[in-house]
matplotlib code that plots the C-alpha trace (Angstrom):
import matplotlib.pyplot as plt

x = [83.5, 82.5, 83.1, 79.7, 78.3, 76.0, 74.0, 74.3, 74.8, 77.6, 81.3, 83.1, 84.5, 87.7, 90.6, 94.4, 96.3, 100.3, 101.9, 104.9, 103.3, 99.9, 100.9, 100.3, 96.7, 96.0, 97.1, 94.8, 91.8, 92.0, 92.6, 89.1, 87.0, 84.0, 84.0, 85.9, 86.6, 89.7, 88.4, 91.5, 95.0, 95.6, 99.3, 101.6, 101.4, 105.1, 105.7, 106.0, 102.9, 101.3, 102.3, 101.2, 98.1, 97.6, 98.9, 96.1, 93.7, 92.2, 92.8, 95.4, 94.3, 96.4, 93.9, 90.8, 88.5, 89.1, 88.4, 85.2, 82.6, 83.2, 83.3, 87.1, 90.2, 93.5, 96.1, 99.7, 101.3, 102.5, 98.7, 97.1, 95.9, 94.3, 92.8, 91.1, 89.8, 88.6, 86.5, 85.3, 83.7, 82.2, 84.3, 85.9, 89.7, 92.1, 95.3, 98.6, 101.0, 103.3, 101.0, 101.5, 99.1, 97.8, 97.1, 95.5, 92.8, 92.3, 91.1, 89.2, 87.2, 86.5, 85.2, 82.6, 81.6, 81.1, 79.8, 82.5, 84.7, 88.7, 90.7, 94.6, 96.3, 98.2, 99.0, 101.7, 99.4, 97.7, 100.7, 100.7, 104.1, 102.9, 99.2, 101.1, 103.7, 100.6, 98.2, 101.7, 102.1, 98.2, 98.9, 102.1, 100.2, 97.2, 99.6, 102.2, 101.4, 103.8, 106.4, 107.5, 107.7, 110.5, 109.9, 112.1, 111.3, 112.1, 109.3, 107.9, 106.6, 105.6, 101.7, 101.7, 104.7, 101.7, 99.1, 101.0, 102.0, 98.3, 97.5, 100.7, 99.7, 96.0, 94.4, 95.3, 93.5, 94.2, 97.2, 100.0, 102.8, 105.5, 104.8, 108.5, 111.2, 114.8, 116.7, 120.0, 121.3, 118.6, 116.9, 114.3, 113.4, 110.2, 108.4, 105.1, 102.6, 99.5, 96.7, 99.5, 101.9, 105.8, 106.5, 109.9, 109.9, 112.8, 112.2, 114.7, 113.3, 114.5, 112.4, 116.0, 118.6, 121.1]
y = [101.9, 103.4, 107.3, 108.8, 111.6, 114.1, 114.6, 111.7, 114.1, 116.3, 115.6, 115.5, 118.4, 118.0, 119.5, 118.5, 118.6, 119.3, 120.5, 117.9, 114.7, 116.6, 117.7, 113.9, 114.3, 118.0, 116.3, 113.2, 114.9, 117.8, 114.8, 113.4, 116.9, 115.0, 112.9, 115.3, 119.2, 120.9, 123.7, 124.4, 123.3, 123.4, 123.9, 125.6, 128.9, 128.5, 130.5, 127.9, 126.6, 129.8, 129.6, 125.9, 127.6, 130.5, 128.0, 125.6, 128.7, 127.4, 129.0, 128.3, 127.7, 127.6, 125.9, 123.8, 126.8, 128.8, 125.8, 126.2, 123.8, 120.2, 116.6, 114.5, 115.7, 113.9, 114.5, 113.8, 111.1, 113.6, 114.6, 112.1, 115.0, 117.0, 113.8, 113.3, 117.0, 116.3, 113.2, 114.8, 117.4, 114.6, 114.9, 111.9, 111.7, 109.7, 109.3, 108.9, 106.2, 105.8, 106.2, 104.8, 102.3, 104.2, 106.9, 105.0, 103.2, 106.4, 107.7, 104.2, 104.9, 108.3, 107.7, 105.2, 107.2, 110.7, 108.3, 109.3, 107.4, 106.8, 105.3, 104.6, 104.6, 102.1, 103.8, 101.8, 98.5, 101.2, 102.2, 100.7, 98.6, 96.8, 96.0, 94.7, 92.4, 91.0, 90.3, 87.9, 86.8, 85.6, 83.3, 82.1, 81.0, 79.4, 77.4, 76.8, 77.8, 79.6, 78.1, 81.1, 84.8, 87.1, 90.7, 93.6, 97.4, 100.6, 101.1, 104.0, 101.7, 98.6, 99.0, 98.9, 95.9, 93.8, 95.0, 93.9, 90.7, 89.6, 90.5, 88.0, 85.1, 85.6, 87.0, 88.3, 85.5, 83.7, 85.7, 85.6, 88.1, 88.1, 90.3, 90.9, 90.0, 89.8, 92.8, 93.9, 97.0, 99.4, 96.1, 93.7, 89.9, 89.1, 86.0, 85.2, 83.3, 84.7, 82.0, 79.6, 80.6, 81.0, 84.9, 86.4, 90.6, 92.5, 96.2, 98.9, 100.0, 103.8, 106.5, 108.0, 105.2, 107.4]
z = [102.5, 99.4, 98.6, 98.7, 96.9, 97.7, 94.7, 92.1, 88.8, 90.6, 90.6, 94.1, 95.4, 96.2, 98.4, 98.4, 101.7, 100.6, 97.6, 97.5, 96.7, 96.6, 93.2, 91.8, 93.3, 92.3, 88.4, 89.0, 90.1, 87.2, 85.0, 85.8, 85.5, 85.3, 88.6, 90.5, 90.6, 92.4, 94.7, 97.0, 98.1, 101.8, 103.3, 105.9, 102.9, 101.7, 98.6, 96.5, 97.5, 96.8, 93.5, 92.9, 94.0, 91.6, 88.8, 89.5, 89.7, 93.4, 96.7, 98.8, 102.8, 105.5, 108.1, 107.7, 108.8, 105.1, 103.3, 100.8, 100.8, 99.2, 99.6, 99.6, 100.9, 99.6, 102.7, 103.0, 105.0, 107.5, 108.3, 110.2, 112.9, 110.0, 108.3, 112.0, 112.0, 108.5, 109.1, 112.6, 110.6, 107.4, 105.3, 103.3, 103.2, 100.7, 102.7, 101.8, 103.5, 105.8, 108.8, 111.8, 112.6, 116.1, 114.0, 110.7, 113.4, 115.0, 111.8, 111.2, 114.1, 114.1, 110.3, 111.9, 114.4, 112.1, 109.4, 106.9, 104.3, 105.1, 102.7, 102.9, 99.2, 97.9, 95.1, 93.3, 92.3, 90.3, 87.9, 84.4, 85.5, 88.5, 87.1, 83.9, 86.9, 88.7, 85.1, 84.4, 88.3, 88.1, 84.9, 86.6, 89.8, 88.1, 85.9, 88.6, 91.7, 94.2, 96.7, 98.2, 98.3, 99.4, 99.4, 100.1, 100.6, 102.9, 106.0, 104.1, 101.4, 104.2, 103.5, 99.4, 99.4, 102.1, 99.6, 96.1, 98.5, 99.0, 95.6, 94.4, 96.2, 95.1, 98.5, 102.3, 104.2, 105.6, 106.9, 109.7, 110.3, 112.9, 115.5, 115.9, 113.2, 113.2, 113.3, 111.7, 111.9, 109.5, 107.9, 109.9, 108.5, 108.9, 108.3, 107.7, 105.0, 103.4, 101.9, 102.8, 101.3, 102.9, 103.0, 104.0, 104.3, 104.7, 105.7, 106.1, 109.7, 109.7, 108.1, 107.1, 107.2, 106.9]

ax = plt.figure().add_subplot(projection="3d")
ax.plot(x, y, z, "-o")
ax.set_aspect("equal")
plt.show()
């Protein structure tokens, strides 16, 4: 689904949910002033967020009730609940990964029913490295072709390695994963092929392997 706008000739009002990784969105929206406009950062209301706050010039809000008017919330992977309460209300939400997949369809359907816009990020096909990897992995396939893919990341970064996957082998269907792979000790083998295509995925399975 497409990010709306309210009025065509306005920039999108948006809110940032978390100042860890938020700060990477707070940057990339006040990088863009004329598509999009920072209006207020929302966390628990740690001093250091306070101050990333006052920094930015925006209000800091501690629950979705202070928040000022606007259009697209950014929110943290830890924030599926608040992405929920967002959409429930109409707002659009950009949300950061992991999720766990009950939650991301939860906030699938509740953005049909309230008519709303949710998006999860992939984020890394967007930096200047990988978009420069996958412009040399599309000349490599026309020319060549590919046998087979192996791919190896930790379960925090499962959903962009599918995404860069499908974008590798030139598309996502037709697909098939392994419902469940072979598991040893914090890493699990999966197979699987996407557009025919032999794919092998090993995932550290912990969220702290340690």
């Amino acid at each position: 689904t497409t990010l709306g706008r309210p009025h065509p000739m306005d920039t999108l009002r948006v809110v940032v949910c978390g100042t860890t990784f938020g700060r990477i969105y707070a940057a990339g929206v006040r990088a863009l002033p004329d598509k999009y406009e920072l209006v207020a950062m929302m966390s628990r209301g740690s001093e250091q967020s306070r101050r990333f706050a006052a920094e930015l010039g925006v209000p800091l809000c501690t629950s979705i009730d202070e928040l000022p008017d606007f259009d697209l919330a950014c929110v943290g992977g830890a924030g599926s609940q608040i992405a929920q309460q967002l959409l429930a209300v109409g707002k659009h939400v950009l949300m950061e990964h992991p999720i766990h997949r009950d939650d991301a369809v939860a906030c699938y359907r509740e953005a049909a029913r309230a008519r709303t816009s949710f998006w999860l990020n992939t984020f890394y096909r967007h930096s200047s490295t990988i978009k420069q990897y996958l412009r040399m992995v599309d000349v490599l396939r026309e020319r060549y072709g590919i046998l087979h893919l192996e791919a190896e990341c930790s379960i925090h970064f499962l959903f962009s390695m599918i995404d860069l996957v499908g974008r590798i082998t030139g598309g996502f269907t037709p697909w098939e994963i392994q419902a469940q792979g072979t598991v040893a000790g914090v890493l699990t083998q999966l197979g699987g092929s996407f557009r025919g295509v032999p794919v092998s995925l090993r995932v550290v399975n912990r969220m702290n392997p340690l």
